[in-house]
Phi, psi and omega in degrees: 000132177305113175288122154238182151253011169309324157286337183294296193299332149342284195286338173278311177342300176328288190291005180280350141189112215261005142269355211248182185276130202242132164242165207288320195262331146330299197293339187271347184251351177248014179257296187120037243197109159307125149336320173269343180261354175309308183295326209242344143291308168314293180299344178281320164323300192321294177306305194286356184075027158287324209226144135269151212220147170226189198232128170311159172283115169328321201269031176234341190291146180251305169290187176280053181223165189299152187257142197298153132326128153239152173222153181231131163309167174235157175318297205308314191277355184284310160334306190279320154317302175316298165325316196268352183274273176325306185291324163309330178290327193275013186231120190295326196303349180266339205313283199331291184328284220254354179084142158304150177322177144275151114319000000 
């Protein structure tokens, strides 16, 4: 996947807990990411098998609404994020994001 930064942000986004259940539109407000470049990386996560995806339990749901889409790191994408991260602190166009290396 083409590092830009909208996947950098994506991917902190993510890691911020990185077992946990992400739903798209939350992800998109706390990566700072449009619904459209939001959606269609989750799917291509989806094709490499970074991420899995559900469905809420309806019978959990309390108001009246649809039950949301979620996504999950998968083992394989937390590797690959983690990856995409390290190379990002060493690419100056990422520094802002993502910080310089340790030392």
């Amino acid at each position: 996947m083409r590092k830009t930064h909208a996947l950098i942000q994506v991917i902190l986004a993510l890691m911020e807990d990185p077992e946990g259940r992400h739903w798209g539109y939350e992800l998109s407000k706390q990566a700072g990411v449009r619904s459209g470049v939001l959606y269609p990386m989750l799917r291509r996560m989806l094709e490499d098998g970074w991420v899995e995806d559900g469905w809420e339990d309806p019978a959990e749901i309390e108001d009246k609404r649809p039950p949301r889409r979620y996504y999950t790191l998968t083992g394989e994408g937390q590797v690959a994020v983690t990856a995409i991260l390290r190379d990002a602190q060493r690419d100056e166009r990422f520094r802002a994001l993502v910080g310089r290396p340790a030392q």
